[in-house]
C-alpha positions in Angstrom: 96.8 -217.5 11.9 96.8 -221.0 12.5 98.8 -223.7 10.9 96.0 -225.0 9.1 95.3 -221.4 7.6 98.9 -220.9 7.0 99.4 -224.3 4.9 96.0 -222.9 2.7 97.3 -219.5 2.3 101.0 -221.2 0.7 98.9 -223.6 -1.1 97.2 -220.4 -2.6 100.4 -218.8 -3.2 101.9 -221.8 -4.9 99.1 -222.2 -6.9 98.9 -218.3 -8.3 102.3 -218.4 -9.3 101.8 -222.1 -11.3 98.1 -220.9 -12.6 100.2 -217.9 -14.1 103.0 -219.6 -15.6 101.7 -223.2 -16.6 97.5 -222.2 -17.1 94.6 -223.4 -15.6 95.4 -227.2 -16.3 97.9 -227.5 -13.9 98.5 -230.5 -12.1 97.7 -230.9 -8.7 101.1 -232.5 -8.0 103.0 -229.7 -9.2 100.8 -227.5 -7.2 101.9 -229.6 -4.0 105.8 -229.9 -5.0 105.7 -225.8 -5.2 103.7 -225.2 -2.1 106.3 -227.6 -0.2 102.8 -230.3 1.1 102.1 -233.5 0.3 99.4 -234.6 -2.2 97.4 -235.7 0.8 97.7 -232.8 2.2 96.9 -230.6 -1.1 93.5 -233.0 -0.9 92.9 -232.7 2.4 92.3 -228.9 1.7 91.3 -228.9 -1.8 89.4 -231.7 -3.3 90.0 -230.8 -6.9 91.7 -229.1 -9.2 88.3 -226.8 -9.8 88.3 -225.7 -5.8 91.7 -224.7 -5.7 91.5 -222.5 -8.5 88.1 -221.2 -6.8 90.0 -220.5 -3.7 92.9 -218.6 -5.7 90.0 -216.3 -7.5 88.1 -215.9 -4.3 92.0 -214.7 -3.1 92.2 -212.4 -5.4 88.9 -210.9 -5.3 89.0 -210.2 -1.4 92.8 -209.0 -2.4 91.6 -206.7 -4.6 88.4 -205.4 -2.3 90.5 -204.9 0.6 93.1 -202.9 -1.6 90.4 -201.1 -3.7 88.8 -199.8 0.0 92.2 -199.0 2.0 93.0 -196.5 -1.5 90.0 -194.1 -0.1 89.4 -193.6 -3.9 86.6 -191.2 -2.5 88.7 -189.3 -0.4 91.1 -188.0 -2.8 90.8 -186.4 -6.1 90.2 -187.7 -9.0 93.8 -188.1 -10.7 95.3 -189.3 -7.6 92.2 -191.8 -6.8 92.9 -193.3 -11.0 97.0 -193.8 -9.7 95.8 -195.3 -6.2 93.6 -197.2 -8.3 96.3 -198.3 -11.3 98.6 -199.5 -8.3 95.6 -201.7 -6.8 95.3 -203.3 -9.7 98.6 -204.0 -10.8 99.7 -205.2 -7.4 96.5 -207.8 -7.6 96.6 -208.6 -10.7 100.7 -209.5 -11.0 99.8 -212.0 -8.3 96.5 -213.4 -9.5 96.8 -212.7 -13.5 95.2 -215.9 -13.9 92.1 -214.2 -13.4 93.1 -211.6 -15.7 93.6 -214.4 -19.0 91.0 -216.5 -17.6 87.7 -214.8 -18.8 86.0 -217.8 -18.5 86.2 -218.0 -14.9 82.8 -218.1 -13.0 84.6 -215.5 -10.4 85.7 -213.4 -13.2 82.6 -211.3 -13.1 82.8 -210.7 -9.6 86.2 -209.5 -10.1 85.3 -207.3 -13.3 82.2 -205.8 -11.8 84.4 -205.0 -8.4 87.1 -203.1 -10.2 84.7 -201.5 -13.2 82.1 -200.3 -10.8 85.1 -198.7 -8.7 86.5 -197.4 -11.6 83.3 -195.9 -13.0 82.9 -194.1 -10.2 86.1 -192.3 -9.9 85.5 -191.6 -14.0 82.5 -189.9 -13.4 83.6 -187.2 -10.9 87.0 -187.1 -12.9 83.9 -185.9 -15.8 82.3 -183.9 -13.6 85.6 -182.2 -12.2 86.7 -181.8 -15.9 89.8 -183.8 -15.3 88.7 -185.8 -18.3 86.1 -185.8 -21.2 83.0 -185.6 -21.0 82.1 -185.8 -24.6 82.4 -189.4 -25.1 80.4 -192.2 -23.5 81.6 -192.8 -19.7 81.8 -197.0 -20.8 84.0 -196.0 -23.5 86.3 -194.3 -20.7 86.0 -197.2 -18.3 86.9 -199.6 -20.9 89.9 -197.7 -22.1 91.2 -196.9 -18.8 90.5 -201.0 -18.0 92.1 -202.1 -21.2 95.4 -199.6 -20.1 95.7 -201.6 -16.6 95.0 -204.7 -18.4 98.1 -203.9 -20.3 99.9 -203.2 -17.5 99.5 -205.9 -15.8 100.7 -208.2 -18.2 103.5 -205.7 -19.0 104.6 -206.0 -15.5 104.4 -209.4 -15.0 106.1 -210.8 -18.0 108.8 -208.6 -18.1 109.4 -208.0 -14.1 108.7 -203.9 -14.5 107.3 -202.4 -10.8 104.0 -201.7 -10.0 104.6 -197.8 -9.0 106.2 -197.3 -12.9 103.5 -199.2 -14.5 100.6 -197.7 -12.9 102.5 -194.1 -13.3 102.5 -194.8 -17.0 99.2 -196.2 -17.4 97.8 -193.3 -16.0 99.5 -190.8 -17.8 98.8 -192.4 -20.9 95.0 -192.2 -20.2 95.0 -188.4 -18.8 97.4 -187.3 -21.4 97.5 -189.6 -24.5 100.8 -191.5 -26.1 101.9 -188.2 -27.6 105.8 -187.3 -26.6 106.2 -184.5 -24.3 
């Protein structure tokens, strides 16, 4: 990596963690005093506020893809494929959440269609396997199973929980309900 590429990548950082905390109307100078650069330099890379948060989405969607295709989700079987799955998106989404409370995002339906197709996928041959369901509509399914890692996410972030427990609980509450064992 050169230093060039290294100075973007912690600009990208920086700005994740401010996007998460402070919102998308953080200031460009607080993004610079976090990532340890000047303003010029913050410029110099990023023109605007608008490109840097398009470079922290574009992060986080090639974050994601990479993570979504080293879990082999079609290589193992379907229960193991929803935890590989739950920890993919946990791990992404701590670091990017902005994408996650940031509907409005023109990248956000990248990102969606990205994990939901994924996810879709595994939920039909989880039907098919009769791991799950397969009495209710398969977009109900996705959308429950997205609304549980949704949760978990934020869970996770806000209150410093790991990844491994969260996803562990989010997928047992979508296999096996809230009910107490």
């Amino acid at each position: 990596m050169t230093a060039g590429e290294h100075v973007r990548e912690g600009v990208i950082r920086a700005a994740a963690g401010l996007l998460a905390t402070e919102g998308i109307d953080v200031s460009m100078a607080a993004v610079a005093e976090a990532a340890g650069v000047g303003r010029a330099t913050l410029y110099r890379y990023f023109p605007s506020r608008e490109s840097l948060v398009h470079a922290v989405c574009l992060a986080a969607i090639a974050e994601a893809a990479q993570r979504l295709e080293e879990a082999q989700l079609d290589e193992v079987p379907p229960e193991e494929a929803l935890a590989r799955m739950a920890r993919a998106v946990l791990t992404v989404g701590t670091r990017y959440i902005v994408m996650l409370r940031e509907p409005r995002l023109p990248e956000h339906e990248a990102a969606e269609e990205l994990v939901v197709g994924r996810m879709h996928a595994v939920l039909d041959r989880a039907r098919r396997e009769e791991l799950v369901r397969d009495d209710v509509e398969i977009e109900w399914q996705v959308a429950s199973y997205a609304s549980l890692l949704l949760a978990g996410v934020e869970h996770a972030w806000r209150h410093g929980v790991g990844v491994e427990e969260v996803a562990a609980a989010a997928v047992e509450q979508f296999l096996h309900g809230a009910a107490r064992r």
